[in-house]
VOVEXPA-276014 format. One record per atom (N, C-alpha, C): residue number from 1; atom name; z, x, y. Coordinates in steps of 0.001 Angstrom, whole numbers. Example, Ala and Ser with C-alpha at 12.3 -4.5 7.8 and 13.67 -1.06 7.14 Angstrom:
1, N, 7800, 13190, -5690
1, CA, 7800, 12300, -4500
1, C, 7800, 13200, -3300
2, N, 7080, 12850, -2250
2, CA, 7140, 13670, -1060
2, C, 7870, 12900, 30
END
This chain:
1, N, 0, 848, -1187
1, CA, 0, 0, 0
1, C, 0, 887, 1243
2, N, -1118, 735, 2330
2, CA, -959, 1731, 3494
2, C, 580, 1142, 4121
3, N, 614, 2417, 4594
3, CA, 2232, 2807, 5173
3, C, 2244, 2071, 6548
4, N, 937, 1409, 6839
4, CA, 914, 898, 8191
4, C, 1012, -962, 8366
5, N, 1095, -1188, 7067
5, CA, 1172, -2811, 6876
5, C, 2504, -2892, 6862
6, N, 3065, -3820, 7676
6, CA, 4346, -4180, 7855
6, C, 4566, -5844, 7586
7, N, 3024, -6581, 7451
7, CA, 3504, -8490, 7438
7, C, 1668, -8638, 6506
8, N, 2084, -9345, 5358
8, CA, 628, -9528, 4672
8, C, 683, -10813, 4450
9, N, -316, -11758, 3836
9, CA, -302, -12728, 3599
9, C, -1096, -12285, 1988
10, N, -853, -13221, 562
10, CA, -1351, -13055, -619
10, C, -2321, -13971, -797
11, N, -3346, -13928, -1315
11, CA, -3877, -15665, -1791
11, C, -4952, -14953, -2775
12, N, -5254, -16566, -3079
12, CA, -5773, -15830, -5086
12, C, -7351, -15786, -4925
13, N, -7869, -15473, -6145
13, CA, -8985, -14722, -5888
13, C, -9988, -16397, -5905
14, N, -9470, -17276, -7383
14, CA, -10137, -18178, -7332
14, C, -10390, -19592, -6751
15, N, -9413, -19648, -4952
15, CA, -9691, -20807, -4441
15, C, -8889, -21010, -3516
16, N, -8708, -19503, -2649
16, CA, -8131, -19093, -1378
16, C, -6706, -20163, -981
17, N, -5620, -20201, -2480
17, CA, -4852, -20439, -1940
17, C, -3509, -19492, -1492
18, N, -2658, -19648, -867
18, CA, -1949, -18762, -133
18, C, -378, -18824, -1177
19, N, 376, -17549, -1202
19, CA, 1541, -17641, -1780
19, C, 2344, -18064, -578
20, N, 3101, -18968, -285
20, CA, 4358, -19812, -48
20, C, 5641, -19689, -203
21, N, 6504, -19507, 519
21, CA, 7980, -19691, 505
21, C, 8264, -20874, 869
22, N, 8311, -21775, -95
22, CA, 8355, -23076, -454
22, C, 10120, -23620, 552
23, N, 9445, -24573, 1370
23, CA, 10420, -25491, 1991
23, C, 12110, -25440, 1666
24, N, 11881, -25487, -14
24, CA, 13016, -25658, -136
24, C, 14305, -24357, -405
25, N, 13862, -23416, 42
25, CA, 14546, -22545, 428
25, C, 14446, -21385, -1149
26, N, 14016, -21621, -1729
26, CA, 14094, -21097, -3281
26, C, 12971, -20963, -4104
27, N, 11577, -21573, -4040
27, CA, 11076, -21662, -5028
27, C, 9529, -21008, -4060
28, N, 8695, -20868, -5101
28, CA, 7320, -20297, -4478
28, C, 6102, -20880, -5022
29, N, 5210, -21502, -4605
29, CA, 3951, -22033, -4184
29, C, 2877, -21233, -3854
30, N, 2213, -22508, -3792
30, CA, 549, -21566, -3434
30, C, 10, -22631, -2576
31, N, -565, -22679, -1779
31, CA, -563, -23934, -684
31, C, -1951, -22949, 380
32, N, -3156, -23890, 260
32, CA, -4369, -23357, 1190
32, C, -4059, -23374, 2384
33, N, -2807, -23521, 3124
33, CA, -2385, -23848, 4770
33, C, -2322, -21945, 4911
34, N, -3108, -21181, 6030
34, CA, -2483, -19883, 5932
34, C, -1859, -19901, 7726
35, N, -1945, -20881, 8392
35, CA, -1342, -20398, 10169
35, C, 257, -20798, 9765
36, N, 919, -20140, 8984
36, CA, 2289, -21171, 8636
36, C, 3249, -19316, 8327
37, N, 4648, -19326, 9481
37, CA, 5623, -18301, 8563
37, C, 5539, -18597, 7347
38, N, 5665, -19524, 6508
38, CA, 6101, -19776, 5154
38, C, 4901, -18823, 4234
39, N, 3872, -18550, 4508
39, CA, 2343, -17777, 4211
39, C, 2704, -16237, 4688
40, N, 4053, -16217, 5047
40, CA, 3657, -14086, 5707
40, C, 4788, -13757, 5225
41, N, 4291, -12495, 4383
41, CA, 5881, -11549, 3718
41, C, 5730, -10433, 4363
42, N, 6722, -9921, 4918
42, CA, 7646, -8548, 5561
42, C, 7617, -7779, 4422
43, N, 6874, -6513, 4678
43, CA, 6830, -5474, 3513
43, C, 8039, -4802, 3805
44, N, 8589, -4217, 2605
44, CA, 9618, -3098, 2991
44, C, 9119, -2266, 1837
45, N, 9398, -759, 2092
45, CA, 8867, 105, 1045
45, C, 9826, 536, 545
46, N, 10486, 925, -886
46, CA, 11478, 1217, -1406
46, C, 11184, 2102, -2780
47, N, 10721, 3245, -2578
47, CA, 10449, 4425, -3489
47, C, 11603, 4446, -4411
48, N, 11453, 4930, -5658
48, CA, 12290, 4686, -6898
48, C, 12473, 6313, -7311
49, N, 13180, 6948, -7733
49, CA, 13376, 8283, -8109
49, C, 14186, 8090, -9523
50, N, 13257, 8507, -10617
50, CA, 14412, 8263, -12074
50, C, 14799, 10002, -12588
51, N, 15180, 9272, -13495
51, CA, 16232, 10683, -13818
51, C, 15854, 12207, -13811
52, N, 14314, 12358, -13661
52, CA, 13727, 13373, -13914
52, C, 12602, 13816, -12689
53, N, 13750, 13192, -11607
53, CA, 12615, 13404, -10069
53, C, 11387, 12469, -9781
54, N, 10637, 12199, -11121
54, CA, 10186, 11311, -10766
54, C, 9746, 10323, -9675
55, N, 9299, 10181, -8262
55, CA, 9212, 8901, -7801
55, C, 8213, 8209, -7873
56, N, 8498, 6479, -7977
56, CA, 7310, 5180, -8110
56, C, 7705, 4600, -6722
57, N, 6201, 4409, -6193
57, CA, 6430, 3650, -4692
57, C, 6311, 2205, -5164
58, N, 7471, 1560, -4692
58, CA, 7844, 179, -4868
58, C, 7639, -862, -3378
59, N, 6850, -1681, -3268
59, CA, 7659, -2692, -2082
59, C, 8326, -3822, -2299
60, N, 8783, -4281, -1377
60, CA, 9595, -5003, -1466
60, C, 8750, -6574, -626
61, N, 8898, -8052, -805
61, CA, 8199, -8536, -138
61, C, 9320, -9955, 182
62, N, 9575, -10040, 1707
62, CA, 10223, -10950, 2492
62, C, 10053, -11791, 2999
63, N, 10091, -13204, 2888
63, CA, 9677, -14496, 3151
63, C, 10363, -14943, 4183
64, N, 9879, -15752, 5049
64, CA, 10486, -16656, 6025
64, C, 11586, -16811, 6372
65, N, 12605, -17359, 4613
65, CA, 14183, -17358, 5022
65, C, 14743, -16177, 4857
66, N, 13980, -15336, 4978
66, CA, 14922, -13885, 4751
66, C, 15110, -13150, 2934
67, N, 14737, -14067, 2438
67, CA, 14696, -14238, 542
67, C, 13412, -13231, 196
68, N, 13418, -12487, -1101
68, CA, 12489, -11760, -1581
68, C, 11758, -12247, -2797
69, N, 10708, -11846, -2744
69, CA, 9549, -12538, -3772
69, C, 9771, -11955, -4648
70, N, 10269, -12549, -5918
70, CA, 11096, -11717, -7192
70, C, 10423, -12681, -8376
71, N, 10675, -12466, -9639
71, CA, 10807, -12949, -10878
71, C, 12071, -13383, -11303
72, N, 12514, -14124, -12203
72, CA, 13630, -14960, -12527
72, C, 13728, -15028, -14521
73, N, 14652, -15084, -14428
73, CA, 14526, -15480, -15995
73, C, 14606, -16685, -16520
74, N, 13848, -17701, -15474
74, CA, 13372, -19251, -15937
74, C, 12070, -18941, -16715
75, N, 11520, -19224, -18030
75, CA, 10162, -19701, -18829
75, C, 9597, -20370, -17867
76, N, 8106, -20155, -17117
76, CA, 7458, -20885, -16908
76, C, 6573, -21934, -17720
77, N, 5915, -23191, -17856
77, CA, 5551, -23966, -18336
77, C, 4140, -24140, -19008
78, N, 3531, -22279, -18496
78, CA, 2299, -22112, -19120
78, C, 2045, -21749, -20279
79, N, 2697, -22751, -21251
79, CA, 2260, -21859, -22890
79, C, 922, -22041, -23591
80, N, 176, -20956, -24206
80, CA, 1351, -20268, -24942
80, C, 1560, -18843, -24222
81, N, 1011, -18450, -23254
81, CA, 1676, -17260, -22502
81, C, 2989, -17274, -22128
82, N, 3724, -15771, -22663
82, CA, 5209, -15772, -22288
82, C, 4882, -15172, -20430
83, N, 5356, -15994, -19783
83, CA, 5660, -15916, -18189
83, C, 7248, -16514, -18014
84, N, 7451, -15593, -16538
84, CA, 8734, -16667, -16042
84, C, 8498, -16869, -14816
85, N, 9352, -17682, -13880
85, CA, 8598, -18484, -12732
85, C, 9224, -17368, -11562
86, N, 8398, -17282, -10533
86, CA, 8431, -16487, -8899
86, C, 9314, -17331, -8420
87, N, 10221, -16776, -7590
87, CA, 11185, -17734, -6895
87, C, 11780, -16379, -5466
88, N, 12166, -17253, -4720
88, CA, 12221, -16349, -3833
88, C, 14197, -16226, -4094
89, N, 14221, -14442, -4073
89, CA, 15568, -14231, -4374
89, C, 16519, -13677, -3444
90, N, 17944, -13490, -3314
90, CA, 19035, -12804, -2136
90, C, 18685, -11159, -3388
91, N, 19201, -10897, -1891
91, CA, 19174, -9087, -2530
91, C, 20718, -8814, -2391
92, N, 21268, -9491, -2995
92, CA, 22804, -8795, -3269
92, C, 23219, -7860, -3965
93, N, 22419, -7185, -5116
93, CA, 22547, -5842, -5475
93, C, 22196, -4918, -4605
94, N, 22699, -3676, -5004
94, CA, 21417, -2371, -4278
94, C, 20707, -2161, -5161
95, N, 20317, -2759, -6399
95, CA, 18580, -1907, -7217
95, C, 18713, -3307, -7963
96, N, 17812, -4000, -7641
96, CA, 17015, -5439, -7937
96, C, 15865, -5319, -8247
97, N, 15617, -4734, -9880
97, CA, 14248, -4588, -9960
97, C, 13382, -5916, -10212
98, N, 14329, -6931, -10131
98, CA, 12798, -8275, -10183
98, C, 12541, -8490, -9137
99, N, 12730, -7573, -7773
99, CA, 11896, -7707, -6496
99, C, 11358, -7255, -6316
100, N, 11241, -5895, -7094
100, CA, 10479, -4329, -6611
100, C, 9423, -4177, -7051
101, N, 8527, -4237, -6130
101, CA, 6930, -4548, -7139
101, C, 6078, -3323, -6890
102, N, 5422, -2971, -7978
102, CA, 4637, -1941, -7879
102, C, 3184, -2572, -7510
103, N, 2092, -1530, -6759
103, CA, 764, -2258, -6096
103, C, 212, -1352, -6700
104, N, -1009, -2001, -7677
104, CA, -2123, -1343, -8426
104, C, -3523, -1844, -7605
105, N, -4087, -1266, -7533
105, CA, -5513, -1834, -6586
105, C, -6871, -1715, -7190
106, N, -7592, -2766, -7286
106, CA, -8774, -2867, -7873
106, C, -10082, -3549, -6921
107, N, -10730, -2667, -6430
107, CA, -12169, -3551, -5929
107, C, -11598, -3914, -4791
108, N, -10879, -3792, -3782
108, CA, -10328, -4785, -2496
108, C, -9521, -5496, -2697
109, N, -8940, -5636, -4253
109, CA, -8027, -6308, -4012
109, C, -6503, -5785, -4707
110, N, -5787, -6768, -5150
110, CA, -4554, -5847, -5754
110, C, -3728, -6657, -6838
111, N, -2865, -6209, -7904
111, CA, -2093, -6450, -8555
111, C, -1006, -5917, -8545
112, N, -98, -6889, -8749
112, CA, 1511, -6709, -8592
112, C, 2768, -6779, -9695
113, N, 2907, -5713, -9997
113, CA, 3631, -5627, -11324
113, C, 5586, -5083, -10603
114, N, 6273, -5707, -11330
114, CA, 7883, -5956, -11211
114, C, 8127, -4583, -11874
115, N, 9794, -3849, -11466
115, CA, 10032, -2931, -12087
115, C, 10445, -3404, -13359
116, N, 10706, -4671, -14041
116, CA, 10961, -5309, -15087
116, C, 10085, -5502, -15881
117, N, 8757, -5461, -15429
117, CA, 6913, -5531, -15962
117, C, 6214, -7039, -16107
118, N, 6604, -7897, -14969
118, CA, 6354, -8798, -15101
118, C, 4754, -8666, -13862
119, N, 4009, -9549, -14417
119, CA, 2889, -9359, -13430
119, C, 2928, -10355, -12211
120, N, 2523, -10886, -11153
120, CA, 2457, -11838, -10337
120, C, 1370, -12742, -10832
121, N, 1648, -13694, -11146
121, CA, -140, -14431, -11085
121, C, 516, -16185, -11463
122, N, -954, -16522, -11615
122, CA, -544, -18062, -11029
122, C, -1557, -18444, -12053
123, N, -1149, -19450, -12596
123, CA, -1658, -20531, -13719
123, C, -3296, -21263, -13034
124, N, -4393, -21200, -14087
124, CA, -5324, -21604, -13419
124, C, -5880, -22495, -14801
125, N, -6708, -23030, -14572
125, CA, -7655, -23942, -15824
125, C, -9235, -24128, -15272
126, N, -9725, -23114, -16306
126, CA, -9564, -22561, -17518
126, C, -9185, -21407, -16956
127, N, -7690, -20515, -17980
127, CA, -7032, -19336, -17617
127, C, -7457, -18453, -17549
128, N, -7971, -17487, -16803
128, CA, -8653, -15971, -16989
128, C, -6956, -14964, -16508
129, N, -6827, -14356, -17132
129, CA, -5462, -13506, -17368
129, C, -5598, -12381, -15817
130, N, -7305, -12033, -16220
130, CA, -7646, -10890, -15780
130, C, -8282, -11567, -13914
131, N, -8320, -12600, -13977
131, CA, -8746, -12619, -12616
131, C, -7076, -13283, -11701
132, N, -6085, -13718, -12327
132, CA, -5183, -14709, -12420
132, C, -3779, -13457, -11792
133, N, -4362, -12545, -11828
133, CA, -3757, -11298, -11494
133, C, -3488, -10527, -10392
134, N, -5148, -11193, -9548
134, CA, -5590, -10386, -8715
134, C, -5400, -11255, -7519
135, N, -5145, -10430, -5777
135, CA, -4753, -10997, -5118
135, C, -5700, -10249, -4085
136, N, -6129, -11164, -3336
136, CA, -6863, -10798, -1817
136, C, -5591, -10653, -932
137, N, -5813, -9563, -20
137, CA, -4778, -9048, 919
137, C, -5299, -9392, 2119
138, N, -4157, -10299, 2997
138, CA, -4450, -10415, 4433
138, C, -3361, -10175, 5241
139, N, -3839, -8687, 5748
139, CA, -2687, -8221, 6578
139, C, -2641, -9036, 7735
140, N, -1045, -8956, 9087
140, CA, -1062, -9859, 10048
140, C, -717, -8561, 10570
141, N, -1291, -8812, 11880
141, CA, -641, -8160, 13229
141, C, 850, -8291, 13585
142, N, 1833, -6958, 14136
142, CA, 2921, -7660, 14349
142, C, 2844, -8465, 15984
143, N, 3964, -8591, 16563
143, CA, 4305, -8889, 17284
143, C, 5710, -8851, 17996
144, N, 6084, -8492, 19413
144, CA, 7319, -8195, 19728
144, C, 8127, -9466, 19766
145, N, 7368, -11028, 20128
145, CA, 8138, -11961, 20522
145, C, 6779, -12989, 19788
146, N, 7252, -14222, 19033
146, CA, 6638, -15090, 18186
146, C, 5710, -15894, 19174
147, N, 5028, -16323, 18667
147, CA, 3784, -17497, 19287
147, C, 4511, -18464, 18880
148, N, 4647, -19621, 19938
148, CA, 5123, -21067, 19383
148, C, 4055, -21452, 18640
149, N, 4510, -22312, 17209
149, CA, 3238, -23120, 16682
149, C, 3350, -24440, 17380
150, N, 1760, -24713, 17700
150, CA, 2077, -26329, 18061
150, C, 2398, -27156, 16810
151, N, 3097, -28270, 17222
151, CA, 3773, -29103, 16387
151, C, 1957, -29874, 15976
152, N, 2139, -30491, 14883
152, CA, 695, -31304, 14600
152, C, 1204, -32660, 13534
153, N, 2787, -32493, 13619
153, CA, 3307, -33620, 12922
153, C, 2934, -35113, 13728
154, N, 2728, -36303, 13204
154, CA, 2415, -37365, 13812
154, C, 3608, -37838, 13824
155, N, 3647, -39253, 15139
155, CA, 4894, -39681, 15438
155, C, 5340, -40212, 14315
156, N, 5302, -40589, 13615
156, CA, 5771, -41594, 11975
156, C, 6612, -40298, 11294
157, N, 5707, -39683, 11260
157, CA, 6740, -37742, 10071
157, C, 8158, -37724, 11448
158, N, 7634, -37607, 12881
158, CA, 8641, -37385, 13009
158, C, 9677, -38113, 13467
159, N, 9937, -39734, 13276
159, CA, 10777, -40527, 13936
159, C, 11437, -40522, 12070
160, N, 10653, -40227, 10725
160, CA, 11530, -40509, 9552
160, C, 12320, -39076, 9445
161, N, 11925, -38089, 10222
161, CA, 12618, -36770, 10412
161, C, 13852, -36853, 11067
162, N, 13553, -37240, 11996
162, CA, 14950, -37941, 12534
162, C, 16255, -39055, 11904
163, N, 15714, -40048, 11396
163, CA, 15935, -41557, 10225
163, C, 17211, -40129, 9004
164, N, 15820, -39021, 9082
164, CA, 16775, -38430, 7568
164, C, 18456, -37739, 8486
165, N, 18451, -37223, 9576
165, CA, 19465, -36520, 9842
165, C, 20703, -37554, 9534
166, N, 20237, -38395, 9400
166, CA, 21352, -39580, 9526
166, C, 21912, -39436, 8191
167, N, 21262, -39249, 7255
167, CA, 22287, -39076, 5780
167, C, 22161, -37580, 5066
168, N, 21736, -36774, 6362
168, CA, 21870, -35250, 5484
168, C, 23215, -34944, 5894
169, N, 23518, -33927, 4795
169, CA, 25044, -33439, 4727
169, C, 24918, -31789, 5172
170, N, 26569, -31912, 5895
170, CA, 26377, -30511, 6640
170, C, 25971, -29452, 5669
171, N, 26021, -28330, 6294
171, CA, 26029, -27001, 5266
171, C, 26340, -25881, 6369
172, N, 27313, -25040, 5432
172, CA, 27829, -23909, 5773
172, C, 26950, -22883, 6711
173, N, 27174, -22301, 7681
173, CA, 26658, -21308, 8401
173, C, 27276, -19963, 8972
174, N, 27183, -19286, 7853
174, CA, 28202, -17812, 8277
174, C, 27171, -16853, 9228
175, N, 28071, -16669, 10108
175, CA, 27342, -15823, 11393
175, C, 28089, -14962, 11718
176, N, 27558, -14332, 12208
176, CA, 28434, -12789, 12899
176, C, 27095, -12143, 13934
177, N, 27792, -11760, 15237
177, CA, 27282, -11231, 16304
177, C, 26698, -9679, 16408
178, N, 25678, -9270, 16209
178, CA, 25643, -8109, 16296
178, C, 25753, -7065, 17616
179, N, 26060, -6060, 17362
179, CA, 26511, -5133, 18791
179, C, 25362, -5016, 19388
180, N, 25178, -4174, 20697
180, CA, 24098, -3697, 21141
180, C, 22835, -3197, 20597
181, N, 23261, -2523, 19700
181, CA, 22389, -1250, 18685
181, C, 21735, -2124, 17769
182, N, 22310, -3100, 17375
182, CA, 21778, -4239, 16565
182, C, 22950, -3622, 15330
183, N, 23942, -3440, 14890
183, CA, 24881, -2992, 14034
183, C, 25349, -4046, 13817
184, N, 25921, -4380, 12880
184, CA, 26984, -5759, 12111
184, C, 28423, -5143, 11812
185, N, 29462, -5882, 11529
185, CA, 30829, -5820, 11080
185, C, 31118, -6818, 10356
186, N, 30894, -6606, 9037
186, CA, 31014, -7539, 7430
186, C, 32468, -7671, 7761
187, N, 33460, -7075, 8818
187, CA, 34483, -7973, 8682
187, C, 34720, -9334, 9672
188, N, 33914, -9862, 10595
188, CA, 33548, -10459, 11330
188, C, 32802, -11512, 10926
189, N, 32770, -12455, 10072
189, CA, 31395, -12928, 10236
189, C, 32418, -14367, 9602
190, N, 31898, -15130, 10824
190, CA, 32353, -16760, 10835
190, C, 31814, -17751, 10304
191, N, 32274, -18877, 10297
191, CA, 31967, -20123, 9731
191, C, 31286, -21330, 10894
192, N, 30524, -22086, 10538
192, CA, 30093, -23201, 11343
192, C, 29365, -24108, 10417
193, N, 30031, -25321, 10948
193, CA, 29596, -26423, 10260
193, C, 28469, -27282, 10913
194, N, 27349, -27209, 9897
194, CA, 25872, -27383, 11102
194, C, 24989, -28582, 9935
195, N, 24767, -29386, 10842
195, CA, 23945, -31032, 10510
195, C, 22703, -30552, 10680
196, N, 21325, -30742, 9802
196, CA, 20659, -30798, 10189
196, C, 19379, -29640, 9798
197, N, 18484, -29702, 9781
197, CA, 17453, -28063, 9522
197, C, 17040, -27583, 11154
198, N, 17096, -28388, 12046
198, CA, 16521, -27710, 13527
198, C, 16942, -26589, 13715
199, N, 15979, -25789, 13924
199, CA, 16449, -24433, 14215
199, C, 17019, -24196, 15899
200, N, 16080, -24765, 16639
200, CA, 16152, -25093, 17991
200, C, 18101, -25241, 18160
201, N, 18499, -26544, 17374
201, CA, 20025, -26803, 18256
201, C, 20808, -26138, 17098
202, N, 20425, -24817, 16197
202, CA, 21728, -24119, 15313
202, C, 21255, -23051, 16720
203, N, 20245, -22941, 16801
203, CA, 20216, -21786, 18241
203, C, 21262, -21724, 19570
204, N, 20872, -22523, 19605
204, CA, 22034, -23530, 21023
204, C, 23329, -23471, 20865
205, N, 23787, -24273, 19552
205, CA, 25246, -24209, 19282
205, C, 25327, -22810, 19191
206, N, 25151, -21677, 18648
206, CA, 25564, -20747, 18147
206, C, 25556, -19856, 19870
207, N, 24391, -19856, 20630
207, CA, 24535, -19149, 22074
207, C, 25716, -19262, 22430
208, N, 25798, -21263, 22146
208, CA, 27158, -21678, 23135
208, C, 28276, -21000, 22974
209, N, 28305, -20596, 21160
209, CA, 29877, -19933, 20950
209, C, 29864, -18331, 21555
210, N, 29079, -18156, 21838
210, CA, 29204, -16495, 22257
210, C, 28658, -16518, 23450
211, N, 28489, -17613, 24412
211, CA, 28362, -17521, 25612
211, C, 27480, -16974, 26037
212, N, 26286, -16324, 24993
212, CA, 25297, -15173, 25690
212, C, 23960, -15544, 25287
213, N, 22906, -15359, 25557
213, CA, 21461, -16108, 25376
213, C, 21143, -14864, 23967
214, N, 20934, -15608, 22641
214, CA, 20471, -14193, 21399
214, C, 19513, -14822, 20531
215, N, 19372, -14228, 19798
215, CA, 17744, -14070, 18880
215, C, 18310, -14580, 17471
216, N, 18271, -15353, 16961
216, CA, 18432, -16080, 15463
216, C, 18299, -15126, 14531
217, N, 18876, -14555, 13691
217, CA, 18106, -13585, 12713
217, C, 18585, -14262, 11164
218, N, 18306, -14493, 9823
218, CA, 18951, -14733, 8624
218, C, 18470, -13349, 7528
219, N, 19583, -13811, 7040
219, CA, 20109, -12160, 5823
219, C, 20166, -13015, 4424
220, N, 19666, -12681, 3255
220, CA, 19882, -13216, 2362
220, C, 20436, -11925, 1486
221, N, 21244, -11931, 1146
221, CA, 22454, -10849, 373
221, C, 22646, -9912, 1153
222, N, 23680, -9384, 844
222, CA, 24889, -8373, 1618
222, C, 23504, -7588, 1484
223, N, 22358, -7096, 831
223, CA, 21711, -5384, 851
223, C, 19903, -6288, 1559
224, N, 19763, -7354, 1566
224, CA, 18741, -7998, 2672
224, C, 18662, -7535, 4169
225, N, 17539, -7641, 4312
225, CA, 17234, -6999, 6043
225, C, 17472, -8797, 6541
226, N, 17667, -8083, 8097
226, CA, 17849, -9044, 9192
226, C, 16161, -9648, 9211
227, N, 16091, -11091, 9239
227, CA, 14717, -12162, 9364
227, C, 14893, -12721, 10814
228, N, 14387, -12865, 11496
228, CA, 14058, -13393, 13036
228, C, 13708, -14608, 11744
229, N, 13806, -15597, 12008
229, CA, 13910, -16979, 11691
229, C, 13487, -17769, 12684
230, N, 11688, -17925, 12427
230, CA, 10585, -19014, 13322
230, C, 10561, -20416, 12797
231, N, 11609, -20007, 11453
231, CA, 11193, -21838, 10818
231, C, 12382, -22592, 11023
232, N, 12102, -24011, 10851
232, CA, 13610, -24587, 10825
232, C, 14324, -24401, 8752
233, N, 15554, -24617, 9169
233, CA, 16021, -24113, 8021
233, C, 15836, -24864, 6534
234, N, 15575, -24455, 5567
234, CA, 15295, -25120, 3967
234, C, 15729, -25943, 3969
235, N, 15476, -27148, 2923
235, CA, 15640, -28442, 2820
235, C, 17108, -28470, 2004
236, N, 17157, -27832, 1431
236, CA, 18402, -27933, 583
236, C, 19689, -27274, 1575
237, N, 20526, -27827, 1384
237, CA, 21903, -27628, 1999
237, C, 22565, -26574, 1454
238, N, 22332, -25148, 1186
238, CA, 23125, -24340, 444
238, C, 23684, -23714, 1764
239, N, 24387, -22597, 1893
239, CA, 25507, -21819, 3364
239, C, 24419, -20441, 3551
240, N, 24140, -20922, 4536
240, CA, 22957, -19457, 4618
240, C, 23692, -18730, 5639
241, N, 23246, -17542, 5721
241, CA, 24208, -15931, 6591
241, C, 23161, -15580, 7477
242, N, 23564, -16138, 9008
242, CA, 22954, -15315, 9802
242, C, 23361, -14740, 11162
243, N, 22347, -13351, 11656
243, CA, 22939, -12949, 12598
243, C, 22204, -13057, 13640
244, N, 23195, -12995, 14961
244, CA, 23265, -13287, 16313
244, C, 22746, -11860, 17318
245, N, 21358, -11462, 17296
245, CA, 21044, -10229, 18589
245, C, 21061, -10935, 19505
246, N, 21994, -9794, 20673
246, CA, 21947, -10215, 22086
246, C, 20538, -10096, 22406
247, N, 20221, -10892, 23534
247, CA, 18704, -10448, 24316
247, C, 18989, -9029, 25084
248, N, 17860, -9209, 24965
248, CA, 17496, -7962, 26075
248, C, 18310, -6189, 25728
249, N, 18500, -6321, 24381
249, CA, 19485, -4843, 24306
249, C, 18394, -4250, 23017
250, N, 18865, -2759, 22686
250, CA, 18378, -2455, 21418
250, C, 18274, -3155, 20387
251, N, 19285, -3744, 19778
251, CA, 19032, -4241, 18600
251, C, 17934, -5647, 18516
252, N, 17739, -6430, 19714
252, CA, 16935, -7302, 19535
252, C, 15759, -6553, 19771
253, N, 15169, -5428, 20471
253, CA, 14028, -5050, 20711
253, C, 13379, -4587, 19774
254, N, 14249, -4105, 18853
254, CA, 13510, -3552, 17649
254, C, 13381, -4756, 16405
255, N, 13284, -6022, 16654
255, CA, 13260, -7000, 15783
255, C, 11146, -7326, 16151
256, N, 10624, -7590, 14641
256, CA, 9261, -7876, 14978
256, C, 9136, -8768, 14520
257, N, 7963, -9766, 14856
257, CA, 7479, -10692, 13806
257, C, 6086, -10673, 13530
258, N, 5662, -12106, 12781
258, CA, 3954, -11733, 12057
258, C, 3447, -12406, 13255
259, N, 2258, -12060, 13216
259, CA, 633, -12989, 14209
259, C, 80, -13982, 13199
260, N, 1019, -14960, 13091
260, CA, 705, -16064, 12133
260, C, -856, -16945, 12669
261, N, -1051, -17155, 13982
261, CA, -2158, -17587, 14585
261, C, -3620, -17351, 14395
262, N, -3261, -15735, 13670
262, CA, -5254, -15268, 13300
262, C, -5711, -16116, 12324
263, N, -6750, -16252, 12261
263, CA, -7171, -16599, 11249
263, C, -8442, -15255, 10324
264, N, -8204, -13835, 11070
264, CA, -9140, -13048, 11017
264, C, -9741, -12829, 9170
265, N, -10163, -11673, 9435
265, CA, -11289, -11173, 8068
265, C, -9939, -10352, 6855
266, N, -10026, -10476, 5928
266, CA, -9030, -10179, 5318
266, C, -9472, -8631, 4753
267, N, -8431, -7571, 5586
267, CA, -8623, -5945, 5055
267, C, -8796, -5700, 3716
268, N, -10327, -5146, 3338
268, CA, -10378, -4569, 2242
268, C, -9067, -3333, 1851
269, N, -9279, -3230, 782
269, CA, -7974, -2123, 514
269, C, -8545, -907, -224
270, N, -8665, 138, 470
270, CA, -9371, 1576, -189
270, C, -8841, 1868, -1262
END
């Protein structure tokens, strides 16, 4: 993987659909929508060194809520091939090899194999193993500060969007403020009880408690990077961990996000 891609988008070879960090905070899709965060993973590179010096260049790939594109030990439903299902995972270990994917490259495009040896690929009819493998790469531009998406929901989606806040149940929100530098203190980090997926008023409430105008970020396990968080939050009510950059200091300046808006030519891969 060039050392210069920092936000890619995946989609398959046979019918340009896009890999997904599925709504509900956990699971992964393939969905032809590509102007969407839920469509762009945050590379991180994480080289492997085994007992004999050895190193394998590994990346790592980061979704929307801050969660990594991993393998699971659920059976997927495609038999008779032994598969198990993609789900997006917390990095609460330090060496999680069902996140760590190795990049093999063929023709422009690429395959993605787990340090566990699981391959990436997606169920098709009629199954080709060998094309089912392969993934077109569309890198994104970063960016210092996000493009609003326009909303394109119609009034009906959003007056039953509203209808639902009325019987969703709170969920936990552990936060903690980061310093200037953008640094954290795991002994610091609070509770708030928050109605709702809007990202907009967990923004608000959370300014209000620290009195200072800051940048949303979510962490999924204690060893997860900080996510600038453009979406509103997963459908499911589980206690998600996030942190608070002041504006205008180091630690928010060095926060990036994707150019979800291109729709450009997708980089061949040498």
């Amino acid at each position: 993987m060039d050392p210069d891609v920092e936000f890619l988008r995946l989609s398959t070879m046979l019918d340009d659909a896009y890999v997904h960090a599925a709504d509900d905070g956990r699971s992964v899709c393939l969905d032809v929508c590509q102007v969407s965060y839920n469509a762009v993973w945050a590379v991180e590179r994480r080289p492997w060194t085994d007992g004999q010096g050895r190193v394998t260049p590994f990346i790592l790939l980061r979704g929307a809520y801050g969660r990594y594109l991993g393998a699971t030990d659920t059976p997927s439903c495609s038999f008779p091939c032994l598969q198990v299902v993609a789900a997006q995972r917390d990095f609460d270990e330090p060496m999680l090899k069902d996140i760590m994917w190795q990049v093999f490259k063929s023709d422009g495009m690429i395959t993605l194999m787990s340090a566990t040896g699981c391959y990436l690929e997606y169920y098709s009819t009629p199954r080709s193993s060998s094309m089912t493998r392969l993934w077109k790469v569309d890198v994104r531009p970063r960016l210092s500060r996000p493009r609003l998406m326009i909303d394109t929901k119609s009034k009906w989606v959003k007056i039953l969007a509203n209808l639902q806040r009325l019987w969703s149940s709170e969920r936990e929100v552990n936060w903690v403020l980061a310093d200037c530098a953008g640094n954290i203190n795991d002994a610091y980090w609070g509770k708030y009880l928050f109605d709702g997926r809007d990202l907009s008023n967990l923004e608000k409430d959370l300014s209000h408690l620290v009195a200072l105008p800051t940048t949303l970020c979510i962490r999924a396990g204690r060893h997860g990077q900080p996510t600038p968080l453009c979406v509103n939050f997963p459908r499911s009510n589980e206690p998600m961990h996030v942190i608070l950059f002041l504006n205008n200091t180091t630690g928010s300046d060095r926060l990036v996000y994707p150019d979800v808006s291109q729709q450009g030519p997708r980089i061949k891969l040498d």
